[in-house]
DSSP file (Angstrom, degrees, kcal/mol; ACC not computed):
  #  RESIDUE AA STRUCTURE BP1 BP2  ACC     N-H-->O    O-->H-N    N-H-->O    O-->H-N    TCO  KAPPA ALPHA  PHI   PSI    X-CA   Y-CA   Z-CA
    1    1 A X              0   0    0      0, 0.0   143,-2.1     0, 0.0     2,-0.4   0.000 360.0 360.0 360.0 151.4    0.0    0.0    0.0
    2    2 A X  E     -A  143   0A   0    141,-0.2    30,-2.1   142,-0.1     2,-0.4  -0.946 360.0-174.3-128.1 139.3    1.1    3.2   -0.8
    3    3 A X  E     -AB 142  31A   0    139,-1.7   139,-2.1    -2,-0.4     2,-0.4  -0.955  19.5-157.3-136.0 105.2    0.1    6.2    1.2
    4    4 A X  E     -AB 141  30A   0     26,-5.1    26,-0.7    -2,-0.4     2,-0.4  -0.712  19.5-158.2 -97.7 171.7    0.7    9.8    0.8
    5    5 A X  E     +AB 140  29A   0    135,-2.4   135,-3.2    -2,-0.4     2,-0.2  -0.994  13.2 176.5-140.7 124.6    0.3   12.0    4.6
    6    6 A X  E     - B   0  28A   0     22,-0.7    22,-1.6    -2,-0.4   133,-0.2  -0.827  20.6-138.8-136.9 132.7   -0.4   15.5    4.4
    7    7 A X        +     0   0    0    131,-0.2   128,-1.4   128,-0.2     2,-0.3  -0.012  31.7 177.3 -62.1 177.2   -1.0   17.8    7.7
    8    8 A X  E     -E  134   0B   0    126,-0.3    18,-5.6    18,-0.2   126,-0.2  -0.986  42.8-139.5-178.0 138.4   -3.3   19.7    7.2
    9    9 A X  E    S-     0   0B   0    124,-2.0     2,-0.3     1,-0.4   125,-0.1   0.569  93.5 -11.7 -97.1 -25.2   -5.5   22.6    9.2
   10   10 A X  E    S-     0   0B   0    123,-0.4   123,-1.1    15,-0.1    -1,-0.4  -0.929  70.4-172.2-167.7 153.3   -8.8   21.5    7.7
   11   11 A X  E     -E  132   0B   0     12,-1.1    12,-0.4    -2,-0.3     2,-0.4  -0.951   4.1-168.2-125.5 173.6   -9.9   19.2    5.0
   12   12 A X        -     0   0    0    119,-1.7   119,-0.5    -2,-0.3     2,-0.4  -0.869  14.3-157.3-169.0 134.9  -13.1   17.9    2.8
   13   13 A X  E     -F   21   0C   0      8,-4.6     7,-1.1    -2,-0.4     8,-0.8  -0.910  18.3-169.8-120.5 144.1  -14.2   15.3    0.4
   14   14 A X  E     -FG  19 129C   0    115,-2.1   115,-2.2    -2,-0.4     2,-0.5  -0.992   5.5-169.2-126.1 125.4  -17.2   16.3   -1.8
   15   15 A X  E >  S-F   18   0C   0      3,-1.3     3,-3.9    -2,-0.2   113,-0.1  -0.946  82.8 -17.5-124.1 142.7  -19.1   13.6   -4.0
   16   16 A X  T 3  S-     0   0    0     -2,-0.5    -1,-0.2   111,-0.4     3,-0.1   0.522 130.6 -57.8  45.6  42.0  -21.7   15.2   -6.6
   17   17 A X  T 3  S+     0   0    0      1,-0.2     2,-0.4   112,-0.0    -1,-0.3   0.381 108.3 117.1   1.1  56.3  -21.5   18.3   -4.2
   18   18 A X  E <  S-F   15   0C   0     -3,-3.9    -3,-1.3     2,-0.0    -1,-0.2  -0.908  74.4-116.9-113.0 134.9  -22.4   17.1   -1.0
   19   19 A X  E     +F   14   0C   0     -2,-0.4    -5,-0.2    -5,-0.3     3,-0.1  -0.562  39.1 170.7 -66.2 124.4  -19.9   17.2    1.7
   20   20 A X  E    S+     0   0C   0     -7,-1.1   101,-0.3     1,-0.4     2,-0.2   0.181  72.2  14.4-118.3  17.8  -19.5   12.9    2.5
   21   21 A X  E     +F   13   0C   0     -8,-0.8    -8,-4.6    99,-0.1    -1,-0.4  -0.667  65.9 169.7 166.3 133.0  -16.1   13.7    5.1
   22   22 A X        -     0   0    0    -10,-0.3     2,-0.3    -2,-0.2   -10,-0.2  -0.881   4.9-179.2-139.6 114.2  -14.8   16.5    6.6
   23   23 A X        -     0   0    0    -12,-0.4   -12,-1.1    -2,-0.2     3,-0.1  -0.774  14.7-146.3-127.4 155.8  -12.1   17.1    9.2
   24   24 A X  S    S-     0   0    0     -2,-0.3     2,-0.2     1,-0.3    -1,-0.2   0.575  71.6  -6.5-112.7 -95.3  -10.4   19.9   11.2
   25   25 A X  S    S+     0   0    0     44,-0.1    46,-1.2   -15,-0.1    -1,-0.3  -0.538 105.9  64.4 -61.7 135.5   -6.9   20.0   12.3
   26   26 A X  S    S-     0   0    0    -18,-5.6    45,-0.2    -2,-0.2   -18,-0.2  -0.779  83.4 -32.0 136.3 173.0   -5.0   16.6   11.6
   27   27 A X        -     0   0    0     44,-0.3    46,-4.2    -2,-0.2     2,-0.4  -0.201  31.4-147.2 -90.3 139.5   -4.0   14.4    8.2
   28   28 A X  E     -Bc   6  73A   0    -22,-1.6     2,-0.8    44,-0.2   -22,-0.7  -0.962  21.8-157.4-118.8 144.8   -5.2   13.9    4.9
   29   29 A X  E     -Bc   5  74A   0     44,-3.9    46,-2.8    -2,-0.4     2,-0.7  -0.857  15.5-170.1-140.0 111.8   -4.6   10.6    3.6
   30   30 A X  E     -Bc   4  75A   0     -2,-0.8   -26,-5.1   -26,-0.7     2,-0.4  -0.767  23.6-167.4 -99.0 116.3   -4.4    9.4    0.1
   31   31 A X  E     -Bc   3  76A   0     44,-2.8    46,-3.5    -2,-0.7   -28,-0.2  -0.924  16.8-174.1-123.6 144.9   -4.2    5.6   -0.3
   32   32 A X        -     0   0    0    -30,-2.1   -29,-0.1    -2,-0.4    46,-0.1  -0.563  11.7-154.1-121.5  72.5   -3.5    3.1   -2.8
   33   33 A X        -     0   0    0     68,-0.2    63,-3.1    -2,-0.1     2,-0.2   0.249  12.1-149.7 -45.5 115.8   -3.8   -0.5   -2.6
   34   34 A X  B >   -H   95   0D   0     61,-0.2     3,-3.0     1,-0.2    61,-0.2  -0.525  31.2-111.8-103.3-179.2   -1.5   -2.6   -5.0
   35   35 A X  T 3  S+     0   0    0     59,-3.7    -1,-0.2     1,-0.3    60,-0.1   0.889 115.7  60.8 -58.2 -21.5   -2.9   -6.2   -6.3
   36   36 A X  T 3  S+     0   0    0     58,-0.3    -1,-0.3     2,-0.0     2,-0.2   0.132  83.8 117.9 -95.3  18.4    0.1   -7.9   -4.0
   37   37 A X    <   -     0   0    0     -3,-3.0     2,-0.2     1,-0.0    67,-0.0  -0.317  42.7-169.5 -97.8-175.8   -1.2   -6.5   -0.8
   38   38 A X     >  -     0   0    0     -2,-0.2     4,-1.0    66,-0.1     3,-0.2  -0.656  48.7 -93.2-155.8-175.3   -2.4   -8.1    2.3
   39   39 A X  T  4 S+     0   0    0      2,-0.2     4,-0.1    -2,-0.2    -2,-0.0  -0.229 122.4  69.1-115.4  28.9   -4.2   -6.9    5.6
   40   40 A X  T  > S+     0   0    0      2,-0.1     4,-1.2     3,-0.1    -1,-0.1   0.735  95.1  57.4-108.5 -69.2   -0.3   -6.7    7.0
   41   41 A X  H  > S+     0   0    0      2,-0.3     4,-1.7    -3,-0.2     5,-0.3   0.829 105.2  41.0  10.5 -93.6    0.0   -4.1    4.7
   42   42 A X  H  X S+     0   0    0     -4,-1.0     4,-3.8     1,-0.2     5,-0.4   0.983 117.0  53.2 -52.9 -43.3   -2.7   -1.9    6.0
   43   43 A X  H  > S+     0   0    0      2,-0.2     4,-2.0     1,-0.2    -2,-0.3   0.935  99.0  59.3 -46.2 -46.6   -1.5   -2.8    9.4
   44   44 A X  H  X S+     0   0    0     -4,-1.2     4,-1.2     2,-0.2    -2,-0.2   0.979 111.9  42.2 -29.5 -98.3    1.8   -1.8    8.5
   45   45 A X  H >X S+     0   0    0     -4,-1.7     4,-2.3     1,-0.2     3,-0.8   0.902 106.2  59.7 -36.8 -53.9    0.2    2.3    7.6
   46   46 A X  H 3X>S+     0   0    0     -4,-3.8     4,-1.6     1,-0.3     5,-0.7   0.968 100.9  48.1 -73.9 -42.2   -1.8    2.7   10.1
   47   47 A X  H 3X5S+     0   0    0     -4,-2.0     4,-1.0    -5,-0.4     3,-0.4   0.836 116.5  45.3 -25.9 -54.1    0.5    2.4   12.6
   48   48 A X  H <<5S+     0   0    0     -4,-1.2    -1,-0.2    -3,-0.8    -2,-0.2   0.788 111.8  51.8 -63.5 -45.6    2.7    4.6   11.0
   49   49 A X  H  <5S+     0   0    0     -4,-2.3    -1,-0.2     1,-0.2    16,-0.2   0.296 109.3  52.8 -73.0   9.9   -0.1    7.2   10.2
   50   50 A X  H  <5S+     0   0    0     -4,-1.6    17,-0.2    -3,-0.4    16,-0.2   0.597 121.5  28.4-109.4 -33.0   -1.2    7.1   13.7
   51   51 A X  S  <<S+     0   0    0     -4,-1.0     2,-0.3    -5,-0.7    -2,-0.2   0.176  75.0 131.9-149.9  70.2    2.2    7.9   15.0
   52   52 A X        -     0   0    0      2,-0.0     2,-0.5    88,-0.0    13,-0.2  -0.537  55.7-134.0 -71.3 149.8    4.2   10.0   12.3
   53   53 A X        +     0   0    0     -2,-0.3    11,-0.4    11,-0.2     8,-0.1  -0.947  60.6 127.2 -86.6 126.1    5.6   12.9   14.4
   54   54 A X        +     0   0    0      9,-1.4     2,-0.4    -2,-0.5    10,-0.2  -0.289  33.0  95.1-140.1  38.0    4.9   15.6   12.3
   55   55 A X  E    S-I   63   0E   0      8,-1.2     8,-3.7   -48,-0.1     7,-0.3  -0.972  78.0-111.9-135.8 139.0    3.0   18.3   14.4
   56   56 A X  E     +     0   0E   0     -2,-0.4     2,-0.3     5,-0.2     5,-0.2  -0.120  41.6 168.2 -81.2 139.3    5.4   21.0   15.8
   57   57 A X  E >  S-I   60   0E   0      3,-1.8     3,-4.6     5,-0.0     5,-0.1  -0.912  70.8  -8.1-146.4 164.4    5.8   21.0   19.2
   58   58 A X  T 3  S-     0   0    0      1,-0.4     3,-0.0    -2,-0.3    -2,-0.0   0.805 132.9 -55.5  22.5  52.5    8.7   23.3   21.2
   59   59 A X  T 3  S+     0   0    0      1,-0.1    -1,-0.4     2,-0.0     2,-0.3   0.630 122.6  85.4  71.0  -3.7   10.0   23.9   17.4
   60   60 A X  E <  S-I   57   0E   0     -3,-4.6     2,-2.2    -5,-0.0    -3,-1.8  -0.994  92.6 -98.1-145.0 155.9   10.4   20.6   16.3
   61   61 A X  E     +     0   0E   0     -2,-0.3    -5,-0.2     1,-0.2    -8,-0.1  -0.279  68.4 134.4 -67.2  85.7    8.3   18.0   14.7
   62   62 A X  E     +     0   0E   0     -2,-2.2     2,-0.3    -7,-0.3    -1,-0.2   0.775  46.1  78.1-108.7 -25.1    7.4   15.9   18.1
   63   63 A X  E     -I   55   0E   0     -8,-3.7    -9,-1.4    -3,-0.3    -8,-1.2  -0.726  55.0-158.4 -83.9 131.0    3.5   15.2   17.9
   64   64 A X    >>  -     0   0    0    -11,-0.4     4,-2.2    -2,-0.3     3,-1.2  -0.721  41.0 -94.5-101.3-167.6    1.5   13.0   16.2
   65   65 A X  T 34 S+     0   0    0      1,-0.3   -38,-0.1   -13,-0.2   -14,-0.1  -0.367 125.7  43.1-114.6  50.5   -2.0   12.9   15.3
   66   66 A X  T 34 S+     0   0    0     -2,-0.9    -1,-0.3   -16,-0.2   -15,-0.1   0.265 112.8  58.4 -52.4 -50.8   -3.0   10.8   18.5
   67   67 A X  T <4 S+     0   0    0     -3,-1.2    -2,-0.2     1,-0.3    -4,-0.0   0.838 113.7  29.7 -78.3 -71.9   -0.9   12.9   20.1
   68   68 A X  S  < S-     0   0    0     -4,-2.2    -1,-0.3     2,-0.1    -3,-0.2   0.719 106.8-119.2 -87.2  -3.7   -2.8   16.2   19.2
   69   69 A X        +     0   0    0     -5,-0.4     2,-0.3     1,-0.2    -2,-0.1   0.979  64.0 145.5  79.9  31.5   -6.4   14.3   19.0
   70   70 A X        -     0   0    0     -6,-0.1    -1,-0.2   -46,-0.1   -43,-0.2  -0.865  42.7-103.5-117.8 162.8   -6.9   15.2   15.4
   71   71 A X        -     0   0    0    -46,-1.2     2,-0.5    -2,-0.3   -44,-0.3  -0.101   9.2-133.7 -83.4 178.5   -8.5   13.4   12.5
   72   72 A X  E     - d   0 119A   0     46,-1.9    48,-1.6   -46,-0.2     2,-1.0  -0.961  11.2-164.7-135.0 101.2   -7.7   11.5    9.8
   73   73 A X  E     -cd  28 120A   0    -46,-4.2   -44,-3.9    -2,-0.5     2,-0.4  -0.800  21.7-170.8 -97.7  99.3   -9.4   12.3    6.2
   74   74 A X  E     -cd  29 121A   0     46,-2.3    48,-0.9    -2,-1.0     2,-0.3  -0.863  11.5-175.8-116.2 148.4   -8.6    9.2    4.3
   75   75 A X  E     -c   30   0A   0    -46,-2.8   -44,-2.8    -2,-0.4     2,-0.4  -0.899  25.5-128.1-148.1 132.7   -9.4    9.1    0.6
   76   76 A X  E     +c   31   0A   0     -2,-0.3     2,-0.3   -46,-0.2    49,-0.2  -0.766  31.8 179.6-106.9 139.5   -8.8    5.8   -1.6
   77   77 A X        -     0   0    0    -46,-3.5    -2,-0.1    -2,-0.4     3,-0.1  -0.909  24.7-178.4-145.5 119.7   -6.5    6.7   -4.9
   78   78 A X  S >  S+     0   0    0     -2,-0.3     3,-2.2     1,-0.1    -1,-0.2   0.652  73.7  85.4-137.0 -46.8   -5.7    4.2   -7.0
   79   79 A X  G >  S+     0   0    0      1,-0.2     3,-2.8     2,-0.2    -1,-0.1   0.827  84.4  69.0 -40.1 -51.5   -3.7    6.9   -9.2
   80   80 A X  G 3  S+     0   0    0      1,-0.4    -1,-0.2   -78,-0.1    -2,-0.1   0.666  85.7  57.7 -21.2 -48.1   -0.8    6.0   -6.6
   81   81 A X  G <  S+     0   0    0     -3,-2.2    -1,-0.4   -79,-0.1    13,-0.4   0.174  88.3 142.4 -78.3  -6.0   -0.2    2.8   -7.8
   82   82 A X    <   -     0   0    0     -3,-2.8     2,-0.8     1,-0.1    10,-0.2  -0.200  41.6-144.6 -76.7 122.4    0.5    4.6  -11.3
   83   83 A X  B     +J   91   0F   0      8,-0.8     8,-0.7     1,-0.1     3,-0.5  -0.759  23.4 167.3 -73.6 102.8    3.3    3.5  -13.8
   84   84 A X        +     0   0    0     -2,-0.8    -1,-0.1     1,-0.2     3,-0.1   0.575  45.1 107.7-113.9   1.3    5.3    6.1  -15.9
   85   85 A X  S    S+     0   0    0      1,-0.2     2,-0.6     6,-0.1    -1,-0.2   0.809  79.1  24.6 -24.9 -48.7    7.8    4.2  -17.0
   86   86 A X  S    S-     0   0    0     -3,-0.5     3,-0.3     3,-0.1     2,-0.2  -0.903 113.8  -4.5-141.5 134.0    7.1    3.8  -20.2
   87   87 A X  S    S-     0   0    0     -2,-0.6     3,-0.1     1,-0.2     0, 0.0  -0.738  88.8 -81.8  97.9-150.0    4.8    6.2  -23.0
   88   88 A X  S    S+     0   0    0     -2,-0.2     2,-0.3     1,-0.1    -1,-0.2   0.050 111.3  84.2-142.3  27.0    2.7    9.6  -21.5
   89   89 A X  S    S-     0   0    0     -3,-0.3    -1,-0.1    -6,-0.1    -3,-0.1  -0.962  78.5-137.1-141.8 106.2   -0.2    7.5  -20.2
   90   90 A X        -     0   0    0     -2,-0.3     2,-0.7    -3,-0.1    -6,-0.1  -0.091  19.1-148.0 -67.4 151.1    0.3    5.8  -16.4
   91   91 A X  B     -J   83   0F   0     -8,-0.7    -8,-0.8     1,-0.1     3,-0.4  -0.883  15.1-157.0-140.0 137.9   -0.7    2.8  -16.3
   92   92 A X        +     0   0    0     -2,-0.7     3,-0.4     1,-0.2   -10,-0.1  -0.150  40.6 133.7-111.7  23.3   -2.3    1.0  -13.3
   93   93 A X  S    S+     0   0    0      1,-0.2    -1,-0.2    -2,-0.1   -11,-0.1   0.734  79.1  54.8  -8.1 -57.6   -1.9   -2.9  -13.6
   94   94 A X  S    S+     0   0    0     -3,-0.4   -59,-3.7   -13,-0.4   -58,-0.3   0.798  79.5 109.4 -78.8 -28.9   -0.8   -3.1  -10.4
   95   95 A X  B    S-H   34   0D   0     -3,-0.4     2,-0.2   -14,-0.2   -61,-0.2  -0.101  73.7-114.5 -13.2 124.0   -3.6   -1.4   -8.8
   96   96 A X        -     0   0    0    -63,-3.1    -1,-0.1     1,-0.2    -2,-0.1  -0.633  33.7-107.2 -81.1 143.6   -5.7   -3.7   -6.8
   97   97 A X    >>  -     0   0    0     -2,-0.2     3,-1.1    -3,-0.1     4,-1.0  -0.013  31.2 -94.6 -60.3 171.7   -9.1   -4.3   -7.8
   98   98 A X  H 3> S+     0   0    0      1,-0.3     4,-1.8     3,-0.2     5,-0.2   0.855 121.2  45.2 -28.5 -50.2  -12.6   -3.1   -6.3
   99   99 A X  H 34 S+     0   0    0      2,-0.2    -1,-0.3     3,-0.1     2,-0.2   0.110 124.3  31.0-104.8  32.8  -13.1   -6.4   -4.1
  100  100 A X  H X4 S+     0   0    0     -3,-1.1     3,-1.1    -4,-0.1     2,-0.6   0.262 117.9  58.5-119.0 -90.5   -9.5   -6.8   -2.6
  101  101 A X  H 3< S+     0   0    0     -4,-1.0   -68,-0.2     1,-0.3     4,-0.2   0.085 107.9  41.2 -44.0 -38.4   -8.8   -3.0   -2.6
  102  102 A X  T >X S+     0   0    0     -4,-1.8     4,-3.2    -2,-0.6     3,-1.1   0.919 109.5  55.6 -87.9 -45.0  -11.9   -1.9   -0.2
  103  103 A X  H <> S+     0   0    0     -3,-1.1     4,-2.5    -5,-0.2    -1,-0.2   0.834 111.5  44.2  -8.0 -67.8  -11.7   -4.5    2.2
  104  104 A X  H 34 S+     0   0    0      2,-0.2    -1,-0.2     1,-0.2    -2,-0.2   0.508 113.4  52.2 -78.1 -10.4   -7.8   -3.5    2.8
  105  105 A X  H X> S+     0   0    0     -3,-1.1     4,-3.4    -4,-0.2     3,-0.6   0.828 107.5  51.8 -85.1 -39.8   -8.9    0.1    2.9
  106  106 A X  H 3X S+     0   0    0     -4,-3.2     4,-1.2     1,-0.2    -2,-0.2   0.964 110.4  49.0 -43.8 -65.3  -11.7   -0.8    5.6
  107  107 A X  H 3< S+     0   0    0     -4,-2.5    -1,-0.2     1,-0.2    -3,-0.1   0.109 103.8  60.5 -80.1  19.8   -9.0   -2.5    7.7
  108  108 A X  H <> S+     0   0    0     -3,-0.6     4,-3.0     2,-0.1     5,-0.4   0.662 115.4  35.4 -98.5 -64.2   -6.5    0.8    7.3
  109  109 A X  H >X S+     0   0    0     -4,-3.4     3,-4.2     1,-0.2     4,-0.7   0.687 109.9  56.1 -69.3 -98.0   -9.3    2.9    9.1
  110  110 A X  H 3X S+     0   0    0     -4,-1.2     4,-1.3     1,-0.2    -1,-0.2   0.456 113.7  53.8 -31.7 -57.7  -10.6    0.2   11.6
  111  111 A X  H 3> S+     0   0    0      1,-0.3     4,-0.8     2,-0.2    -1,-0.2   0.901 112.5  37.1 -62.2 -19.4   -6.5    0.5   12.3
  112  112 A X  H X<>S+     0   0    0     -3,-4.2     5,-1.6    -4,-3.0     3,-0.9   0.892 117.2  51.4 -93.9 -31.5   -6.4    4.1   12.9
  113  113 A X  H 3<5S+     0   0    0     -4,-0.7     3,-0.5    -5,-0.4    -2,-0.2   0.749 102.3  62.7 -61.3 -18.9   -9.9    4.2   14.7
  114  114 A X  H 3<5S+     0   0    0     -4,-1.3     2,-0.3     1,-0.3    -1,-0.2   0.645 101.7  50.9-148.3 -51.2   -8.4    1.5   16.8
  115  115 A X  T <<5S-     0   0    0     -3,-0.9    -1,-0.3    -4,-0.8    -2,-0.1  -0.248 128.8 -92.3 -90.0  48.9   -5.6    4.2   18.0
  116  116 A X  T   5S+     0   0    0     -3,-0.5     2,-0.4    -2,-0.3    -3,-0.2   0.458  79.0 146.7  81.9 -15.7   -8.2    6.8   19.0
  117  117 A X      < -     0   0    0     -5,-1.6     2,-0.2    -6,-0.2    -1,-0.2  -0.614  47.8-136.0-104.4 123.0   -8.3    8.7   15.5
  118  118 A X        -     0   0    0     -2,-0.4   -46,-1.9   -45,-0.0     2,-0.4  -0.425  33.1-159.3 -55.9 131.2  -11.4   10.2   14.2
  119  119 A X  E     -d   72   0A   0     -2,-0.2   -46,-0.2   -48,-0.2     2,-0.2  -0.996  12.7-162.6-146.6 133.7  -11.5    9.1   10.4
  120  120 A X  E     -d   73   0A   0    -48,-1.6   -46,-2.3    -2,-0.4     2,-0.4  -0.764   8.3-153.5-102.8 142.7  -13.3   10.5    7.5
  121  121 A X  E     -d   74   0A   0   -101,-0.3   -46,-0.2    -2,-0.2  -108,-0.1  -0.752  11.1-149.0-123.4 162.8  -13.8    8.8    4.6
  122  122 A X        -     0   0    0    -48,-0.9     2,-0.4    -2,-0.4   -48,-0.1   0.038  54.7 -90.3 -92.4-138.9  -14.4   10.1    0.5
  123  123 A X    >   -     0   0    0    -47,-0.1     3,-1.3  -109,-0.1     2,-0.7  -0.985  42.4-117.4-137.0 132.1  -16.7    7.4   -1.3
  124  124 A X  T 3  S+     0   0    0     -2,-0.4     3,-0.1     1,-0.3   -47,-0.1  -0.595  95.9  13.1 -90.5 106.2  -14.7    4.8   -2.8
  125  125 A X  T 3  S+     0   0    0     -2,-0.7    -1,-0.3     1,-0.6   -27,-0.0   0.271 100.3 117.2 118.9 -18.7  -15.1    4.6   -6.8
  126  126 A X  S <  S-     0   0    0     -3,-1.3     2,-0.6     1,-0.1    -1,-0.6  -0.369  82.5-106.0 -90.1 165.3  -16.9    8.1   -6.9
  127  127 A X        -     0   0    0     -3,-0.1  -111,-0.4     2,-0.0     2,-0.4  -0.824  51.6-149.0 -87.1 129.6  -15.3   11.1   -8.8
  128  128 A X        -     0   0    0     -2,-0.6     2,-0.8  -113,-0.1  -113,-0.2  -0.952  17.8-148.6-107.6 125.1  -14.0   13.3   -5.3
  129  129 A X  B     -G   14   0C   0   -115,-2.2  -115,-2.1    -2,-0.4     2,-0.2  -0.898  23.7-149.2 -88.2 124.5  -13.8   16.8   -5.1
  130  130 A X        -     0   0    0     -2,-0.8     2,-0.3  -117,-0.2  -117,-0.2  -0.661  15.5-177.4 -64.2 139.2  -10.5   17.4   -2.3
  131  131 A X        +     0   0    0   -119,-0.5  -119,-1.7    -2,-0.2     2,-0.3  -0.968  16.0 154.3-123.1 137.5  -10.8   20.4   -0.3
  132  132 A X  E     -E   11   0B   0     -2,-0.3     2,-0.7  -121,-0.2  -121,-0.3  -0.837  41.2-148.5-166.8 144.2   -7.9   21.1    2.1
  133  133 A X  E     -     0   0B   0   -123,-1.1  -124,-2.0    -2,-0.3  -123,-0.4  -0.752  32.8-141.7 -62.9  62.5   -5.9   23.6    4.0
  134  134 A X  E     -E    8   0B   0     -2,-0.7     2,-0.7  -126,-0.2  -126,-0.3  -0.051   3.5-148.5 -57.8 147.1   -2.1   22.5    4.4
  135  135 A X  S >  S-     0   0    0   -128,-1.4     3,-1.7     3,-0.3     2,-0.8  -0.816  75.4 -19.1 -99.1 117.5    0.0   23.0    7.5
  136  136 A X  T 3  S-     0   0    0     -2,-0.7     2,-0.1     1,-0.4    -1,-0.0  -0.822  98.4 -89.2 136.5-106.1    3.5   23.5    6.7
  137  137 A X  T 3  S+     0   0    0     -2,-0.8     2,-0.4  -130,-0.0    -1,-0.4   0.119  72.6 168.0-119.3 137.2    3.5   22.4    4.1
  138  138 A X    <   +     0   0    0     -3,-1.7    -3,-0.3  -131,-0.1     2,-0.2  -0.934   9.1 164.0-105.4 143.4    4.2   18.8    5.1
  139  139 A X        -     0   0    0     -2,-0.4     2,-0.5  -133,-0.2  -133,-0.2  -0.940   8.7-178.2-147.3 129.8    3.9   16.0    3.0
  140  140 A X  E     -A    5   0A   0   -135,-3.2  -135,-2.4    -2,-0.2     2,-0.5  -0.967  21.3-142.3-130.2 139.4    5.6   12.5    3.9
  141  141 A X  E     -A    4   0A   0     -2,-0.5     2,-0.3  -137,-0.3  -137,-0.2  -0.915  19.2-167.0 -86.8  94.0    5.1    9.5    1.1
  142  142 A X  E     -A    3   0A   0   -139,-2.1  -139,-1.7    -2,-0.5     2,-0.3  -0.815   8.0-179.1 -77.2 144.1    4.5    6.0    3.1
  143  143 A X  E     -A    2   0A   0     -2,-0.3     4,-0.3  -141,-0.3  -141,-0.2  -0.842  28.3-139.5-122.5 154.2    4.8    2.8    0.9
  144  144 A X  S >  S+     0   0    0   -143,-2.1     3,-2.3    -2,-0.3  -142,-0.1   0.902  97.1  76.8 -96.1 -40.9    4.2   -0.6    3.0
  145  145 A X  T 3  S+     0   0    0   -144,-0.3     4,-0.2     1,-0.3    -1,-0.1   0.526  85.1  70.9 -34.8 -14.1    7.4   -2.3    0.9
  146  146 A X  T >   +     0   0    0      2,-0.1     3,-2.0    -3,-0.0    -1,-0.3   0.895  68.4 106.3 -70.9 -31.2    9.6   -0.2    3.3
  147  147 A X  T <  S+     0   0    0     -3,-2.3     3,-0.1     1,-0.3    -3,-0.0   0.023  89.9  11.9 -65.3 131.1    8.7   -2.3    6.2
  148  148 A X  T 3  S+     0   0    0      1,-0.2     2,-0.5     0, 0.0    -1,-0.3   0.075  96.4 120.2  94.6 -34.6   11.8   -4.3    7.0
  149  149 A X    <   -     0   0    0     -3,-2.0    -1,-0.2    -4,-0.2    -2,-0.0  -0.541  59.9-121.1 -63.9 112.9   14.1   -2.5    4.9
  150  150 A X        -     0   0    0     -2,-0.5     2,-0.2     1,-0.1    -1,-0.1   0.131  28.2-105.5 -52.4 171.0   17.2   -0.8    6.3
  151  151 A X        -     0   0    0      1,-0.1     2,-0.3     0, 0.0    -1,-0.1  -0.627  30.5-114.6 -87.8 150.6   17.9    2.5    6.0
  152  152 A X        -     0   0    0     -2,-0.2     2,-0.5     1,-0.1    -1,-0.1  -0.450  36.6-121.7 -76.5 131.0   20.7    3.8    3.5
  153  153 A X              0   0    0     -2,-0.3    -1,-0.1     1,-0.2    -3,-0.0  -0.550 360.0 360.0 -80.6 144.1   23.3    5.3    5.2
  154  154 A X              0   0    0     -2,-0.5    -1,-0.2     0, 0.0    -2,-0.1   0.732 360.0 360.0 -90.1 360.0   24.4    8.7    4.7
């Protein structure tokens, strides 16, 4: 699974212009499930998105968003999963289908609701209007294919 994390002062998902998720201070989170993922996987993010340090505290990035008691606007994106290797048109092979893909999306939010975090959700499969206010701006890229892999040394 692939995840991007961005803080964020406010956010909003809109489907056929009705507000379906909304949140106020705290992360928006676009995820993308690829065909070779597992409920591991989701386990894997949410952990991470429940306790990334990135909200400032005494000048440095020490909170996370249990930490400050903010919510989680998570948005399913297939686009993630996008190939550009080759041509000018991505292509999304790897992308997991509808009936793996939602499942593993469920069991990313049950895992952040599970740490306390209010989560908001777009409509899976709908065209989404984003609305959001970024803090920072931060934006931190999770993939679940890190887990287990050292880090390069500098």
């Amino acid at each position: 699974m692939r995840a991007v994390v961005q803080r964020v002062s406010r956010a909003g998902v809109s489907v056929e212009g009705r507000t379906v998720g909304e949140i106020a201070d705290g992360l928006l989170v676009f995820a993308g499930v690829a065909e070779t993922d597992e409920p591991a996987d989701a386990e894997y993010l949410g952990e991470k998105i429940a306790n990334l340090r990135i909200f400032e505290r005494d000048g440095r990035m020490n909170d996370s968003v249990v930490d400050r008691a903010g919510g989680v606007l998570l948005i399913s994106q297939f686009t993630l999963l996008a190939d550009t290797r080759k041509g000018r048109r991505p292509n999304f092979t790897s992308a997991a289908d509808p009936k793996q893909a939602v499942p593993l999306l469920d069991h990313l939010r049950e895992r952040l609701e599970a740490a306390g975090i209010v989560v908001a959700t777009g409509r899976f499969g709908a065209h989404m209007e984003i609305e959001a206010l970024n803090d920072g701006p931060v934006t931190i890229v999770l993939d679940s294919q890190d887990r287990g892999r050292p880090r390069r040394q500098s």
